[in-house]
FILO-131833 format. One record per atom (N, C-alpha, C): atom name; residue number from 1; x, y, z. Coordinates in pm, whole numbers, plus 50000, padded with zeros to 5 digits. Layout:
N
a  k  X  Y  Z
CA  NUM  X  Y  Z
...
end
This chain:
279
a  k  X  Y  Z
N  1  55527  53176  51707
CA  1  55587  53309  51707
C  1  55727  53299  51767
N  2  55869  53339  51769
CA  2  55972  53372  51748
C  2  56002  53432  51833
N  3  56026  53455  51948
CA  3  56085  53487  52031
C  3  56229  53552  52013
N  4  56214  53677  51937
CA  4  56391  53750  51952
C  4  56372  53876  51996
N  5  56470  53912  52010
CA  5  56483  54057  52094
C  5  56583  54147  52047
N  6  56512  54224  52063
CA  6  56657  54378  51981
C  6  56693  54451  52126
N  7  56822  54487  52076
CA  7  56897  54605  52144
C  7  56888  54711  52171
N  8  56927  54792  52224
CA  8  56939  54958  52209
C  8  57040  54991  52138
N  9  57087  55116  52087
CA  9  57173  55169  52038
C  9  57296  55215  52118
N  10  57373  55233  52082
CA  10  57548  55230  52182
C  10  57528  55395  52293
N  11  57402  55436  52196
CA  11  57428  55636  52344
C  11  57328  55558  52446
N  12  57259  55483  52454
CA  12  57174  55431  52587
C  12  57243  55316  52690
N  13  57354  55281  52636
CA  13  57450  55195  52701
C  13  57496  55290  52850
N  14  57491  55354  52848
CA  14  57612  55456  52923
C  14  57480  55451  53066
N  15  57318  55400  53027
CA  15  57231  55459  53091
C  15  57231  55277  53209
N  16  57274  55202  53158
CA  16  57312  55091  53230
C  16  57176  54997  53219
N  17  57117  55049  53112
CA  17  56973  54947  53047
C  17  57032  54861  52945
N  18  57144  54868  52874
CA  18  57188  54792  52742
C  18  57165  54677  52774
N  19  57199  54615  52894
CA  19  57201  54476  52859
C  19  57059  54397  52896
N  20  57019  54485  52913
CA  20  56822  54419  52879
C  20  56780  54383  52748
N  21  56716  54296  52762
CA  21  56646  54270  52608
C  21  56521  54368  52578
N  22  56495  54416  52568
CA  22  56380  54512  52463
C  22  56273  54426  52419
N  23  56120  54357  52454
CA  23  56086  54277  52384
C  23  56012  54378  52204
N  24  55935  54319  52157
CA  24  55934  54385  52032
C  24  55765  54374  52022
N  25  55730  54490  51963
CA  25  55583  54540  51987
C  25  55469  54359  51914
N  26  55376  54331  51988
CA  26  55315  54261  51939
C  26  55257  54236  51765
N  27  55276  54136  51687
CA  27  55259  54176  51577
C  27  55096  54164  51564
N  28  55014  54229  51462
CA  28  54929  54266  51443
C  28  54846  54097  51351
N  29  54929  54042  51304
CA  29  54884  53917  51264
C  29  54865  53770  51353
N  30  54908  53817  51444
CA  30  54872  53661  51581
C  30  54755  53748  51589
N  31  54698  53801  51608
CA  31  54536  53837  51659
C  31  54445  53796  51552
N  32  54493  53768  51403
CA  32  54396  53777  51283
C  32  54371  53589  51236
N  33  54451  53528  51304
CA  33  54431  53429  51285
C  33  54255  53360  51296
N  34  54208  53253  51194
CA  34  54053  53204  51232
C  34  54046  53160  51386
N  35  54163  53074  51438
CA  35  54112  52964  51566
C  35  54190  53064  51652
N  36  54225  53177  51683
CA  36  54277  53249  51739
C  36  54199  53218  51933
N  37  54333  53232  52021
CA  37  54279  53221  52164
C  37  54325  53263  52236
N  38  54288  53355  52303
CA  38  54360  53440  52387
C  38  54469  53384  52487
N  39  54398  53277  52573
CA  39  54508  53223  52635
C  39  54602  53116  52590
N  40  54574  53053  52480
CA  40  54653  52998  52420
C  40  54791  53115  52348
N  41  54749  53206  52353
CA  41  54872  53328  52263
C  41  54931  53375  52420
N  42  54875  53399  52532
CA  42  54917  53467  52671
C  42  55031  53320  52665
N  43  55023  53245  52664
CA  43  55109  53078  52699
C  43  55244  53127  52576
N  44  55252  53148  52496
CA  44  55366  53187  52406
C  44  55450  53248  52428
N  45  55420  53349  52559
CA  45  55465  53499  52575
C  45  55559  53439  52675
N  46  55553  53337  52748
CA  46  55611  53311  52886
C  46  55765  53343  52841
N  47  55813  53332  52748
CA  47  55973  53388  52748
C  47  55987  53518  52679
N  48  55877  53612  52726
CA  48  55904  53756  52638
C  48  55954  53829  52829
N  49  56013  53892  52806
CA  49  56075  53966  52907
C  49  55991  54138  52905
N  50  55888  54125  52979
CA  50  55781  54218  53029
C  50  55681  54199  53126
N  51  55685  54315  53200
CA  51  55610  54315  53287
C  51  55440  54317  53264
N  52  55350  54217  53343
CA  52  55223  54208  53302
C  52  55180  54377  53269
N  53  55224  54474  53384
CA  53  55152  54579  53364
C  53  55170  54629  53211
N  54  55273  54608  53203
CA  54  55370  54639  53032
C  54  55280  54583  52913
N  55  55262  54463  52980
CA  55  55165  54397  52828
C  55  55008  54452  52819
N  56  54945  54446  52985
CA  56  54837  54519  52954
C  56  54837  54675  52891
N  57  54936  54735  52940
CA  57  54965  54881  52861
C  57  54939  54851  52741
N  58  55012  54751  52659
CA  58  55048  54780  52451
C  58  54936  54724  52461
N  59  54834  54581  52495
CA  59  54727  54567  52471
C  59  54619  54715  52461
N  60  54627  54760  52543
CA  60  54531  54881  52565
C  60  54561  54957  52444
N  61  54667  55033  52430
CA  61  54716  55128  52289
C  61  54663  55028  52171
N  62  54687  54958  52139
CA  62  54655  54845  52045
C  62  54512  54838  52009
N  63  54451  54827  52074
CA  63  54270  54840  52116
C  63  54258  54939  52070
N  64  54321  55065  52155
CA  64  54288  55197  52083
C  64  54335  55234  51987
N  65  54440  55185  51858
CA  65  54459  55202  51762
C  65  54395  55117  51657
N  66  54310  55063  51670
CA  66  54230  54941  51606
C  66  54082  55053  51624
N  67  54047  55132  51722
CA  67  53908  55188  51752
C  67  53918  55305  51663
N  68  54052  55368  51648
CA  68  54064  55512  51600
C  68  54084  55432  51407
N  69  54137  55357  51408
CA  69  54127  55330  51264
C  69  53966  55247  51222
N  70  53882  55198  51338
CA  70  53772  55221  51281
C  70  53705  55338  51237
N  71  53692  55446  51330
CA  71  53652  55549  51332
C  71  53720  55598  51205
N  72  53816  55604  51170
CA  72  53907  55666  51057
C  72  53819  55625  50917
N  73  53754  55487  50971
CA  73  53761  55401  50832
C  73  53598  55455  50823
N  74  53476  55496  50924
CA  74  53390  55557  50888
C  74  53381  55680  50854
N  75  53437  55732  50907
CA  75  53465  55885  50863
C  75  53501  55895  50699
N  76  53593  55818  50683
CA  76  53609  55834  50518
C  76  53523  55769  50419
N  77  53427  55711  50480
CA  77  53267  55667  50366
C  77  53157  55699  50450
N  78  53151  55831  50527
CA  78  53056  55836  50508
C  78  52948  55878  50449
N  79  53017  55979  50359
CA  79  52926  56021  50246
C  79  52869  55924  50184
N  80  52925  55817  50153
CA  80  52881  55670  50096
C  80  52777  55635  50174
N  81  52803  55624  50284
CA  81  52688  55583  50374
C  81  52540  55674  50389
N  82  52589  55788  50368
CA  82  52468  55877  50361
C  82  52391  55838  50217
N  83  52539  55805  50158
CA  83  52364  55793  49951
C  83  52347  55681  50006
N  84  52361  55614  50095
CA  84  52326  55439  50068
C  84  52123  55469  50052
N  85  52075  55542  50121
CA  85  51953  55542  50123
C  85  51900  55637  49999
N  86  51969  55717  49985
CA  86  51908  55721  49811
C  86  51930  55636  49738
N  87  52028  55575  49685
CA  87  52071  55441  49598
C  87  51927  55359  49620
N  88  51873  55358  49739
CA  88  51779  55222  49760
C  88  51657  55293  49677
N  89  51624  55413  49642
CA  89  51498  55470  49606
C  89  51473  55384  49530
N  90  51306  55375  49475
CA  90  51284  55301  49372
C  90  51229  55091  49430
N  91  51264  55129  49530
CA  91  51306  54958  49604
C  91  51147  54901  49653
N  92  51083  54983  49661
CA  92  50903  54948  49695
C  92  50854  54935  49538
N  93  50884  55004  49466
CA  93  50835  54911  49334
C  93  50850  54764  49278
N  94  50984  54761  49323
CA  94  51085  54617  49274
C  94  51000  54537  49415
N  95  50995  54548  49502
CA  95  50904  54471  49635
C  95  50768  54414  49554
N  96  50706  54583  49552
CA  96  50564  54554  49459
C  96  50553  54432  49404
N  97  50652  54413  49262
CA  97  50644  54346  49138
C  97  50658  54164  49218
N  98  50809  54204  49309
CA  98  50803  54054  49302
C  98  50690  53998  49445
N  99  50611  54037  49509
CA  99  50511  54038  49533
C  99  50362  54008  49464
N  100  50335  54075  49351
CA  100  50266  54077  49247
C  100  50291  53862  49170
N  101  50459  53897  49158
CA  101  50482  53770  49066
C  101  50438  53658  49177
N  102  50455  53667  49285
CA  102  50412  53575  49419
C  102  50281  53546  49383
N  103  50213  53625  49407
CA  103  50080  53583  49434
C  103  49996  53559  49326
N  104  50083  53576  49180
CA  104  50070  53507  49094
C  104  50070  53373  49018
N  105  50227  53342  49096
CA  105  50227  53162  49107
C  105  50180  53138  49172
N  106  50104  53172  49253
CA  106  50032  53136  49439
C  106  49902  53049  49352
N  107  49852  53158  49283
CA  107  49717  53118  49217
C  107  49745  53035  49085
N  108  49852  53001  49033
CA  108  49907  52895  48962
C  108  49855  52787  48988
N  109  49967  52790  49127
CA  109  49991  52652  49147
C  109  49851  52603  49240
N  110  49743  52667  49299
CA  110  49631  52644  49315
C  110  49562  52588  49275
N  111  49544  52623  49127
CA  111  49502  52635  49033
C  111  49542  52477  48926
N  112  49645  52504  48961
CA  112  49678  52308  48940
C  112  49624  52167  49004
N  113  49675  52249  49162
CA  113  49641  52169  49274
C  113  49472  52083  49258
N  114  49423  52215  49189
CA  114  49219  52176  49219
C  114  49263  52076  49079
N  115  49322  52117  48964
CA  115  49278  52008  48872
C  115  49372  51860  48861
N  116  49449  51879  48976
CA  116  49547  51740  48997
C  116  49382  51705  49088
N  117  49350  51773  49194
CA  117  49245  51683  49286
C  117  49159  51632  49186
N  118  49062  51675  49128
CA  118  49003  51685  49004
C  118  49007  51529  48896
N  119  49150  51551  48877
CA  119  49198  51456  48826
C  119  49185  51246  48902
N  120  49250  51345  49001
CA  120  49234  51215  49118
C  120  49128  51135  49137
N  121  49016  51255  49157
CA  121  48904  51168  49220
C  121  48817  51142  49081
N  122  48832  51156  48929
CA  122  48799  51123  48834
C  122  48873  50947  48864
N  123  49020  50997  48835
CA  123  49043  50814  48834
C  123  49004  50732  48905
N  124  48974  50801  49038
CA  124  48893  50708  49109
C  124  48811  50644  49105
N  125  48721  50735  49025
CA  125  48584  50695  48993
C  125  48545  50590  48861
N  126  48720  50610  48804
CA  126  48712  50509  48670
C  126  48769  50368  48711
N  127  48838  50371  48786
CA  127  48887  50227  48872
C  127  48748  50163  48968
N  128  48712  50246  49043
CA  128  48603  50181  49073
C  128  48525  50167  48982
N  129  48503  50218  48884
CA  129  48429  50195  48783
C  129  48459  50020  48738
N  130  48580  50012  48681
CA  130  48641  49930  48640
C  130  48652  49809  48691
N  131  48674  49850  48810
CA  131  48639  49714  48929
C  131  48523  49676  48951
N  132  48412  49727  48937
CA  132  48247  49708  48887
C  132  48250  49599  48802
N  133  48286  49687  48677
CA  133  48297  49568  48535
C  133  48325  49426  48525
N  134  48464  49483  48609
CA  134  48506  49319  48636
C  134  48476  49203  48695
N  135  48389  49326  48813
CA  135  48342  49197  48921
C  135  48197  49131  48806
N  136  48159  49253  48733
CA  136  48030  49134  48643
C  136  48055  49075  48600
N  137  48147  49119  48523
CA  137  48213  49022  48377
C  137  48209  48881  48479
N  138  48312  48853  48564
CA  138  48393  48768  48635
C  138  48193  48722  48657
N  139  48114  48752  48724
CA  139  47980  48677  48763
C  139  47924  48670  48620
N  140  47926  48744  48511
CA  140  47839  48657  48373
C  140  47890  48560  48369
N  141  48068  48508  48347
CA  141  48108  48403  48358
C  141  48055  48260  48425
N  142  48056  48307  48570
CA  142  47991  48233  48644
C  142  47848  48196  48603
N  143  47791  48279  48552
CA  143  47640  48242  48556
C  143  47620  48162  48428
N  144  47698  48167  48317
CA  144  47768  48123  48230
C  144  47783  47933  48234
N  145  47862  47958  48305
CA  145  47913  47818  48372
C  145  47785  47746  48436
N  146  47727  47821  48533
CA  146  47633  47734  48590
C  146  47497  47664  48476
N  147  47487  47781  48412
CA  147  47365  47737  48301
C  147  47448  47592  48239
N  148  47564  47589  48190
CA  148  47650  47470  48131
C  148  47663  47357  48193
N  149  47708  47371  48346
CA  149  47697  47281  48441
C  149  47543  47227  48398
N  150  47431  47281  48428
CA  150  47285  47294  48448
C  150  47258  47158  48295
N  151  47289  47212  48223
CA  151  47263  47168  48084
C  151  47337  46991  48080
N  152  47471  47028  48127
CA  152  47560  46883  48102
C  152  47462  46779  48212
N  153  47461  46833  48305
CA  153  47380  46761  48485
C  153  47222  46695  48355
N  154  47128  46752  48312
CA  154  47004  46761  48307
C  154  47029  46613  48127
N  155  47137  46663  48061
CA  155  47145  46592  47970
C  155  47269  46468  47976
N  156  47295  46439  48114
CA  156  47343  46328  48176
C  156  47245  46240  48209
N  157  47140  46301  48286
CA  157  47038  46254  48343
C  157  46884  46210  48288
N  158  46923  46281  48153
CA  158  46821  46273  48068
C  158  46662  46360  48126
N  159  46677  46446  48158
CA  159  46558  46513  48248
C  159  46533  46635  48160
N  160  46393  46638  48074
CA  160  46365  46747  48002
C  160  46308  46806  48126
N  161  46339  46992  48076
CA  161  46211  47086  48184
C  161  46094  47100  48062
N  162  45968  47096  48066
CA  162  45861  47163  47986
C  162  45887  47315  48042
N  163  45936  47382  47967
CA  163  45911  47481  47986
C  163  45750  47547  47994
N  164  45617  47501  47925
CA  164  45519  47552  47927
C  164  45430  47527  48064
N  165  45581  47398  48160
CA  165  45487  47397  48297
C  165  45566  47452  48367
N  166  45645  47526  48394
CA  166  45756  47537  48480
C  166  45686  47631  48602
N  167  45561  47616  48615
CA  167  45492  47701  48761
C  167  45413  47606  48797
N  168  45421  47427  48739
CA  168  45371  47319  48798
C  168  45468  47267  48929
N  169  45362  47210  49005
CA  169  45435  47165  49102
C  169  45521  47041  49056
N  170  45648  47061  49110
CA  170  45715  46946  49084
C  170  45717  46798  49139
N  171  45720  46688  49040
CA  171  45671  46596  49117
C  171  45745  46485  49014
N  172  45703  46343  49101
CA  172  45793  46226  49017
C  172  45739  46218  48850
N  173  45625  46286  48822
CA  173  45571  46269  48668
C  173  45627  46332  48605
N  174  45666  46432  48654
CA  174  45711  46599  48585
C  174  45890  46507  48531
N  175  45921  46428  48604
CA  175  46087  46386  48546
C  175  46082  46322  48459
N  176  46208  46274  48363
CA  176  46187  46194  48260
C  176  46291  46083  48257
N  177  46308  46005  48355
CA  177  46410  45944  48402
C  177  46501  45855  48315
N  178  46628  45833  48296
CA  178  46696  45707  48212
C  178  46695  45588  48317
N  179  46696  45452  48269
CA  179  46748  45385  48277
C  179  46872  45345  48303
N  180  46934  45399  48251
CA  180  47107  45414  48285
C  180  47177  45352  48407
N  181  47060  45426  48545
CA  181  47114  45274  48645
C  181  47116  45163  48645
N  182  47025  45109  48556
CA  182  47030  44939  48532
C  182  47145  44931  48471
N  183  47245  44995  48357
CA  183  47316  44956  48329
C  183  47477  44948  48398
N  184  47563  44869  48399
CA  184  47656  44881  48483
C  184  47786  44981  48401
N  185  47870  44983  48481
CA  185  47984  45117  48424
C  185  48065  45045  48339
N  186  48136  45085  48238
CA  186  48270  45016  48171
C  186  48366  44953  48255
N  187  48404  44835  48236
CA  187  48510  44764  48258
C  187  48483  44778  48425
N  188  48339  44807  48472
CA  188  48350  44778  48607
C  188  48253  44648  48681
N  189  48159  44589  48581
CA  189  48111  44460  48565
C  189  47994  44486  48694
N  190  47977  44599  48686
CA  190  47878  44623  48888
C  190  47706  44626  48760
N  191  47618  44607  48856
CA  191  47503  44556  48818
C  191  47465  44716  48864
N  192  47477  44777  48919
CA  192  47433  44863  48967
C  192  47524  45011  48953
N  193  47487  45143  48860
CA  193  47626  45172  48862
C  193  47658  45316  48972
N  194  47689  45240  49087
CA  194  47721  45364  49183
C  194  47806  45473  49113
N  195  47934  45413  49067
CA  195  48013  45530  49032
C  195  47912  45678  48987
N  196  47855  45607  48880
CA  196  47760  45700  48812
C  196  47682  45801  48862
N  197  47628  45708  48957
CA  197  47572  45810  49076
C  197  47616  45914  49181
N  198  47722  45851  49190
CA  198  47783  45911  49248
C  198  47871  46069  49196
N  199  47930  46074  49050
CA  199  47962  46159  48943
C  199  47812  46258  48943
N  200  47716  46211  48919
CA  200  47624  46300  48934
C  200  47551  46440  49034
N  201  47615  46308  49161
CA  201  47575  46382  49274
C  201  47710  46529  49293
N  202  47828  46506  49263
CA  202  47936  46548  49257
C  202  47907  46696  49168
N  203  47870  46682  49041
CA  203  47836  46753  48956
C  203  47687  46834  49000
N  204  47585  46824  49062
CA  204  47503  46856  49139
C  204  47548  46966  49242
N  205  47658  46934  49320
CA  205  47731  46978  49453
C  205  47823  47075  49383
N  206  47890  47082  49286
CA  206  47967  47177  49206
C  206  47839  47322  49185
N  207  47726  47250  49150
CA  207  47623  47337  49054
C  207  47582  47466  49230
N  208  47556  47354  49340
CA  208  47506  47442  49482
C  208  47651  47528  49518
N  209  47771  47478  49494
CA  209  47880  47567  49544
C  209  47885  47764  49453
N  210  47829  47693  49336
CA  210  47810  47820  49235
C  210  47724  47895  49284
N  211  47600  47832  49274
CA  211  47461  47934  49385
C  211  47527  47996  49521
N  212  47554  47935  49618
CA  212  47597  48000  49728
C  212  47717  48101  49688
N  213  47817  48125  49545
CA  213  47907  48206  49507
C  213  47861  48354  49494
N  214  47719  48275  49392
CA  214  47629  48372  49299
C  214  47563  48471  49387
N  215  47508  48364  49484
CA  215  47405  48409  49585
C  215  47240  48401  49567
N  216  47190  48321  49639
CA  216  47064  48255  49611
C  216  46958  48369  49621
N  217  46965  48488  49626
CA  217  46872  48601  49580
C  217  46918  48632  49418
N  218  46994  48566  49343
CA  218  47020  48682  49236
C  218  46920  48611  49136
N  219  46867  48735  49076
CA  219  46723  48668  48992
C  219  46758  48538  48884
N  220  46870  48531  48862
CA  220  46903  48426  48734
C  220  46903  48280  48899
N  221  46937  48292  48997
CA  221  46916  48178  49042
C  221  46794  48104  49061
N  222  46742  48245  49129
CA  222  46580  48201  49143
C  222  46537  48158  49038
N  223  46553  48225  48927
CA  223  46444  48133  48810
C  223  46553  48013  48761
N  224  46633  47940  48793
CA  224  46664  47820  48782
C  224  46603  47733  48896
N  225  46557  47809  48991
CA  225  46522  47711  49070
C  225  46429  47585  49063
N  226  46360  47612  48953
CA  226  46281  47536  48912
C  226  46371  47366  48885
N  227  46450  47423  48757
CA  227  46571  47298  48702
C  227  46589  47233  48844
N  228  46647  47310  48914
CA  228  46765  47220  49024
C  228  46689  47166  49133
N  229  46542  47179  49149
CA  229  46471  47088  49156
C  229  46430  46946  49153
N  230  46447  46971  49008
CA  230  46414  46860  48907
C  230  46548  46778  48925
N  231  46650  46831  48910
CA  231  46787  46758  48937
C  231  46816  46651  49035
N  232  46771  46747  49150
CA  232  46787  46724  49322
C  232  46688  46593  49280
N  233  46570  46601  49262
CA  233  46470  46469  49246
C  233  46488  46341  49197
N  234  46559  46350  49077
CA  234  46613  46310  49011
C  234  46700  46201  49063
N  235  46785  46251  49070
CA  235  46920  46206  49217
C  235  46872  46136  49314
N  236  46857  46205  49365
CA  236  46722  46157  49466
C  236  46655  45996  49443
N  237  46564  46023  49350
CA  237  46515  45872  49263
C  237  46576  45776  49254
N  238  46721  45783  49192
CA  238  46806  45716  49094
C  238  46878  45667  49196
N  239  46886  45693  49350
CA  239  46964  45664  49441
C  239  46857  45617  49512
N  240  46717  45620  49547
CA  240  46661  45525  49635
C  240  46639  45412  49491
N  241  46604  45402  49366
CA  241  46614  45309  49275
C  241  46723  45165  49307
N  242  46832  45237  49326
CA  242  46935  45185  49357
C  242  46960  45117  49486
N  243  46914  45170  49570
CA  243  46914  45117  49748
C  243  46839  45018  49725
N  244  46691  44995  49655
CA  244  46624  44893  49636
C  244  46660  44780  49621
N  245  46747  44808  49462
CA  245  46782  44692  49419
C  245  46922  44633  49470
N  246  46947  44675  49606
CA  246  47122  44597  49583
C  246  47063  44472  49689
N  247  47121  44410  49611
CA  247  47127  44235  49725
C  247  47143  44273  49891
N  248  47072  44192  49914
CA  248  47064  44190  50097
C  248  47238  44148  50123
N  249  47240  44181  50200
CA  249  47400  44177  50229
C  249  47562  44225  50162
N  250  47480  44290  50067
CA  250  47565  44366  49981
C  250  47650  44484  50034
N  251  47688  44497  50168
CA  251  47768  44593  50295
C  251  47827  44702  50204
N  252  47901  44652  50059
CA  252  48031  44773  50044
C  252  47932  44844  49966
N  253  47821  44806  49894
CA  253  47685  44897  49789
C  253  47668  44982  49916
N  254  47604  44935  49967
CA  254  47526  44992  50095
C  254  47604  45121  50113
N  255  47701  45090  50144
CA  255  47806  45218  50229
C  255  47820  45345  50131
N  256  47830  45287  49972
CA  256  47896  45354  49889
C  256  47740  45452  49887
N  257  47604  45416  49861
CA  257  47506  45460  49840
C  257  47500  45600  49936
N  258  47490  45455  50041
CA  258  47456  45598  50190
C  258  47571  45687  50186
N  259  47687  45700  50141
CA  259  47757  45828  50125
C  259  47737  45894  50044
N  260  47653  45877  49936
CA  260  47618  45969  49854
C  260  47508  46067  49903
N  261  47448  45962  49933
CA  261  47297  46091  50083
C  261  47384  46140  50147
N  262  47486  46111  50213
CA  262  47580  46193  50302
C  262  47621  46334  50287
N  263  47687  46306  50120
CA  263  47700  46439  50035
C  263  47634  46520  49981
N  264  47520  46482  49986
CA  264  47428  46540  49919
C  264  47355  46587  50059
N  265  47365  46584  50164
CA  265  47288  46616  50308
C  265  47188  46577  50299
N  266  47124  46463  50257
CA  266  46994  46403  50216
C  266  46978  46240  50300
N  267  47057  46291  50462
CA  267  47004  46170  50540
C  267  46835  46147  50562
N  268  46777  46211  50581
CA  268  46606  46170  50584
C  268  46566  46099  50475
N  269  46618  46096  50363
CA  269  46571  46034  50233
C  269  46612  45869  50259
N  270  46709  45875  50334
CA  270  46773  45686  50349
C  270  46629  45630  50385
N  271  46568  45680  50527
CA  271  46473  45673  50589
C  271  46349  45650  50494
N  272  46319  45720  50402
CA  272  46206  45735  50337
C  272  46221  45576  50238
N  273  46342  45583  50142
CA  273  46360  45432  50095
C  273  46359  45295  50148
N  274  46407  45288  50301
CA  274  46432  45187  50359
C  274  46296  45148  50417
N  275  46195  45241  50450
CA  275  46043  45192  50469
C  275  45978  45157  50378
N  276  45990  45232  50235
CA  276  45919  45191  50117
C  276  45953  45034  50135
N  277  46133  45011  50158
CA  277  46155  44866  50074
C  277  46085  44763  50170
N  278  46012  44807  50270
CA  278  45985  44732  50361
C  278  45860  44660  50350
N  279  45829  44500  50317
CA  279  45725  44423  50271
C  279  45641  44451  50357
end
């Protein structure tokens, strides 16, 4: 703000005030400013030539010409102000309706809500479903496999089941044993053929890892139990057969044998051969 000052006119000279500066009425736009501050605008004034009482005076008139032109400015609407409340008639219907439309989408979207839940716990029930399936499918497989295992093991070994005895007790008659250990392995010149035996026992141990998968209550195990029996015996046989016949001092047979009882957890059986072989 600008700091200038007006004069008096030449008939007030004579009164010995002329050579005062006059400051000039506050303008009405330093107050309208947004960041407007009172004492930041009082700090501007420091070179206006007036007395505080002087400024609080035009402040005061100022105030009161700002109160009387409110008043001015209600007075001339207030007829306006009086229809304002008729104008509104009619306004509890328009409430009504969009009230009405409320509690209309209310029960919409409710109404969705139950058949999104609805929805939900259907898919649920089809994924678990689904995951059911799979887990059988995934065990026919298995059971699948083991009958194949069962079949390759039994026709390695040459071991028919009679099916018309299969509630006979099992025993060394009931097997139908090969020969096959007498013969030695390809290109391995052994009189005796551990490897062989050993592949068997392996394939045996594949067949028990499946059962313990399957789980030795599930009815397709139990009624194999019969076969894997016959297997286990089998094995069994074909490996004390073998302990028999290896040459006295034959250390690396020996070792290779007895690790096959090892794997097979069939240490008591060493025991049972090594007394038989005993003259």
């Amino acid at each position: 703000m600008s700091n200038r000052f007006f004069f008096g006119d030449s008939d007030s000279s004579e009164s010995g005030e002329d050579s005062l500066p006059y400051p000039k009425p506050l303008p009405r736009a330093a107050f309208l400013t947004p960041d407007f501050d009172p004492a930041t605008y009082l700090s501007t004034l420091r070179n206006r030539h007036q007395t505080l009482e002087d400024l609080r005076a035009e402040l005061r008139d100022r105030s009161q010409d700002i109160s009387k032109e409110l008043l001015d400015l209600v007075n001339e609407n207030y007829q306006e102000f009086l229809s304002l409340g008729s104008s509104l008639q009619g306004g509890d219907e328009k409430v009504e309706e969009v009230r009405l439309g409320l509690l209309g989408f209310k029960r919409d979207v409710e109404g969705l809500k139950r058949k999104v839940d609805e929805r939900r716990l259907e898919v649920k029930e089809l994924v678990a479903e689904k995951k059911e399936i799979r887990r059988q499918m995934q065990l026919g497989r298995t059971l699948l496999q083991m009958d194949q295992r069962l079949q390759e093991l039994e026709r390695s070994l040459m071991v028919t089941s009679n099916e018309n005895h299969q509630e006979n007790q099992v025993g060394v008659e009931d097997i139908e044993l090969s020969d096959s250990w007498n013969e030695g392995d390809e290109g391995e010149g052994e009189s005796i053929p551990v490897s062989r035996l050993r592949r068997h026992a392996q394939r045996y141990l594949l067949i028990q890892r499946m059962v313990k998968r399957v789980g030795p209550q599930h009815p397709f195990v139990i009624n194999q139990g019969l076969r894997m029996e016959r297997l286990r015996n089998t094995i069994l046989l074909d490996l004390g057969n073998a302990l028999k016949q290896i040459v006295a001092g034959d250390h690396e047979q020996v070792t290779k044998v007895l690790g096959i009882y090892r794997d097979l957890g069939e240490p008591q059986e060493v025991l049972k051969v090594l007394s038989e072989r005993r003259p």
